[in-house]
KOLNUFI-447456 format. One record per residue: residue in three letters; z, y, x of N, C-alpha, C in turn; chain. Coordinates in Angstrom, 2 decimals. Example, Ala and Ser with C-alpha at 12.3 -4.5 7.8 and 13.67 -1.06 7.14 Angstrom:
2
PABA   resn       nzz       nyy       nxx      cazz      cayy      caxx       czz       cyy       cxx   chain
PABA    Ala      7.80     -5.69     13.19      7.80     -4.50     12.30      7.80     -3.30     13.20       A
PABA    Ser      7.08     -2.25     12.85      7.14     -1.06     13.67      7.87      0.03     12.90       A
END
This chain:
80
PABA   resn       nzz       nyy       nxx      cazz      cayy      caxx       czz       cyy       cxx   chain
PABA    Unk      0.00     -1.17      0.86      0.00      0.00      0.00      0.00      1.24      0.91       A
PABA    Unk     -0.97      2.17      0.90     -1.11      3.29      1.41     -0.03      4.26      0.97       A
PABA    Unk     -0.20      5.54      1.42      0.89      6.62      1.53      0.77      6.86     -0.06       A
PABA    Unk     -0.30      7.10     -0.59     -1.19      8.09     -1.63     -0.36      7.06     -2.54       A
PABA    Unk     -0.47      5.99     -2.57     -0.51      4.73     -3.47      1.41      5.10     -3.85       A
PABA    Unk      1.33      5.02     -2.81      3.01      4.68     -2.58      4.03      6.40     -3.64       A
PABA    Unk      3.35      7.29     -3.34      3.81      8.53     -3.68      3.53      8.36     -5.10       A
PABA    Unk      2.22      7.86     -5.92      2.17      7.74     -7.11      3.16      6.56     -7.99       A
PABA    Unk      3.37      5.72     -6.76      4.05      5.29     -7.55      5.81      5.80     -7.68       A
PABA    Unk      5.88      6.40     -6.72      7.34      7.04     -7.31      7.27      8.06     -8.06       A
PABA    Unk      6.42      8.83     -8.23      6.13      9.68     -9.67      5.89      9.31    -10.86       A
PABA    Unk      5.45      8.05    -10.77      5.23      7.35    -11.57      6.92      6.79    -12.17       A
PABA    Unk      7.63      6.10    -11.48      8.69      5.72    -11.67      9.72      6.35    -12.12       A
PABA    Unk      9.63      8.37    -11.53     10.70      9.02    -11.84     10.36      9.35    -13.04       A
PABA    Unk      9.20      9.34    -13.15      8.48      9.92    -14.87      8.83      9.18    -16.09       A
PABA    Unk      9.10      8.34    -15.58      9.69      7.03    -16.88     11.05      7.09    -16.87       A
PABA    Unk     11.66      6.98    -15.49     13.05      6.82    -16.02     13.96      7.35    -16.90       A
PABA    Unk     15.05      6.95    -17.58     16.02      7.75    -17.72     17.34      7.14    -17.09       A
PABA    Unk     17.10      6.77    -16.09     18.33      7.00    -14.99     18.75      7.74    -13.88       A
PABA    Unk     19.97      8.84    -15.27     20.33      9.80    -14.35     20.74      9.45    -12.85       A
PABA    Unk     21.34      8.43    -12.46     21.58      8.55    -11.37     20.86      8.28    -10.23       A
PABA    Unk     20.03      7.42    -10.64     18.61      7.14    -10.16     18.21      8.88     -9.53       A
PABA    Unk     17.47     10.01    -10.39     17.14     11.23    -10.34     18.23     11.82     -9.59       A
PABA    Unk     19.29     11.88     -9.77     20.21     12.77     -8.81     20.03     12.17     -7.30       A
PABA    Unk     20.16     10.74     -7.42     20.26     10.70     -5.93     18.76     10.95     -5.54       A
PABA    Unk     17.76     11.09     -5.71     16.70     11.41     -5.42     16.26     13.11     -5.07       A
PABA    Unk     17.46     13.67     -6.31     17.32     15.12     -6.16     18.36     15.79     -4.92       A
PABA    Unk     19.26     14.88     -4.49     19.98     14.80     -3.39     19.02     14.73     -2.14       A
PABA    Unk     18.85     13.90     -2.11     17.48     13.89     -0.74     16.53     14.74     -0.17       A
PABA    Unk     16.13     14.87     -1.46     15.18     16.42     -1.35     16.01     17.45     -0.82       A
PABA    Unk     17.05     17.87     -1.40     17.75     19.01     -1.31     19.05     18.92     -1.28       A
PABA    Unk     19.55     18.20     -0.03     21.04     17.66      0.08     21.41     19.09      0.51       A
PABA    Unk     21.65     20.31      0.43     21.97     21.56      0.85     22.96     21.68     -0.60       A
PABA    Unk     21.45     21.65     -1.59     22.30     22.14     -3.26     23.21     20.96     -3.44       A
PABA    Unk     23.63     19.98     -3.29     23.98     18.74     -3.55     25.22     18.71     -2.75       A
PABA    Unk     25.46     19.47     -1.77     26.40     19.69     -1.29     27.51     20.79     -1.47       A
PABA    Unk     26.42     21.78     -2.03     27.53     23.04     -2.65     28.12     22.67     -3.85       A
PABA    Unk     27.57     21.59     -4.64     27.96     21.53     -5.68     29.43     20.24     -5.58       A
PABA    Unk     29.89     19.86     -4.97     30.98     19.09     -4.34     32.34     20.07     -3.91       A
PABA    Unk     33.46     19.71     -5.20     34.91     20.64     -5.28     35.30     19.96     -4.55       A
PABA    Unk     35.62     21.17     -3.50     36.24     20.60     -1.89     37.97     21.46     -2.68       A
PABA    Unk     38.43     22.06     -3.34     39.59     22.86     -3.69     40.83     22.11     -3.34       A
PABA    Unk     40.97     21.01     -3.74     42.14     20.30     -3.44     41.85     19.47     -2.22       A
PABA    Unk     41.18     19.91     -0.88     41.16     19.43     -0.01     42.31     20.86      0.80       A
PABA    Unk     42.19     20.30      1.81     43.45     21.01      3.14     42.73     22.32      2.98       A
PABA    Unk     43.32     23.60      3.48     42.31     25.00      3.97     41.76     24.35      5.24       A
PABA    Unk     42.45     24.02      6.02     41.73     23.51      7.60     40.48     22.53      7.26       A
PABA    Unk     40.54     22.06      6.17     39.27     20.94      5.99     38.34     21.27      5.46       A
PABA    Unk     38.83     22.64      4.28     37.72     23.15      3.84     36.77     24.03      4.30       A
PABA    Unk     37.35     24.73      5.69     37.18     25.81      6.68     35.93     24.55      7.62       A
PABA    Unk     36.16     23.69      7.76     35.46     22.82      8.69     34.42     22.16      7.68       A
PABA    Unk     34.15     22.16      6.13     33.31     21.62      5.37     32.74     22.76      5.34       A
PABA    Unk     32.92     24.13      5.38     32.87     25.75      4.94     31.99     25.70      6.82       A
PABA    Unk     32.03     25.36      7.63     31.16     25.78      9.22     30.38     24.35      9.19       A
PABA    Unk     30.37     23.48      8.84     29.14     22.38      9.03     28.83     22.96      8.09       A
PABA    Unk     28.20     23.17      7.06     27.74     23.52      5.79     26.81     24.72      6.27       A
PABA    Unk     27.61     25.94      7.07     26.61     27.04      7.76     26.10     26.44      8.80       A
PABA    Unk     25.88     25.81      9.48     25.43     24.82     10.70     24.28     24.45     10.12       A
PABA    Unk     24.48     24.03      9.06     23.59     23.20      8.28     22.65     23.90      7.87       A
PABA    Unk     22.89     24.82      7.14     21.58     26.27      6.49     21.14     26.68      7.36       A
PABA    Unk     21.48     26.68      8.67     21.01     27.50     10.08     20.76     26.54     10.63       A
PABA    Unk     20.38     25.76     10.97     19.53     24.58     11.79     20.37     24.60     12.92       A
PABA    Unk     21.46     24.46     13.13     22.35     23.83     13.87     22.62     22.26     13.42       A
PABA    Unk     22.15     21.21     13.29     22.16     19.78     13.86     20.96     19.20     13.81       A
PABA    Unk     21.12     18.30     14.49     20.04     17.16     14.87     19.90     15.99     13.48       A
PABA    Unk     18.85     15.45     13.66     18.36     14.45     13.00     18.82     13.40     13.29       A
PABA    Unk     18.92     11.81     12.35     19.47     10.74     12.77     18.81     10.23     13.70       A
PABA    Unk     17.32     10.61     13.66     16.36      9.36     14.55     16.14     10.90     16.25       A
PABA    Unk     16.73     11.89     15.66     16.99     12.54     17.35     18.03     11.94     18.17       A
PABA    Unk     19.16     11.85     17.04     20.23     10.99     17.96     20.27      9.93     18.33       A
PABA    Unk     19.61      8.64     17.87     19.06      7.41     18.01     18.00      8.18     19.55       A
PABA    Unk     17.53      8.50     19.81     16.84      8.99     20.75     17.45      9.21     21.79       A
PABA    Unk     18.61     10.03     22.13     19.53     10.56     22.99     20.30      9.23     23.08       A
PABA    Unk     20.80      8.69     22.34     21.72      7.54     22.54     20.55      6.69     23.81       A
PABA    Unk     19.68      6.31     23.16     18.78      5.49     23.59     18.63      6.04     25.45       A
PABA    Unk     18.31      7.53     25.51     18.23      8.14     26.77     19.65      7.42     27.58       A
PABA    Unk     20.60      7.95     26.51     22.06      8.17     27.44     22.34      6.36     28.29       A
PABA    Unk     21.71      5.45     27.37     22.19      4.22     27.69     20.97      3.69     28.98       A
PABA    Unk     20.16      4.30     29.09     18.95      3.90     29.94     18.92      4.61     31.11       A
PABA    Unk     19.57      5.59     31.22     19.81      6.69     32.32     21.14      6.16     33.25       A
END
């Protein structure tokens, strides 16, 4: 199954469903930024929320790496 093939068929799939959770976690992926603001950190510590509150700006500002960058570096660090 080609790319083209493959993309219709998940449009295809989300178009039918009605499983919300199915769609959220999908709308998570796309846009794990909104998906993350929307998560009540309130009854967590101030120190924890201050540290969910700076990865979070890290995050909107392209401060981290990708999983398959770090899989990369690991890979360097162990071969070096």
């Amino acid at each position: 199954m080609n790319i083209v093939d493959k993309k219709q068929k998940i449009i295809q799939v989300l178009q039918s469903s009605n499983d919300e959770e199915l769609i959220e976690e999908v709308f998570e992926m796309l846009h794990p930024e909104e998906a993350m603001e929307n998560i009540d950190v309130s009854k967590l510590s101030t120190e924890l929320q201050n540290k969910i509150a700076r990865a979070m700006d890290d995050y909107k500002n392209g401060r981290f790496i990708t999983h398959d960058q770090m899989k990369q570096k690991i890979v360097q660090w162990l071969t070096t």
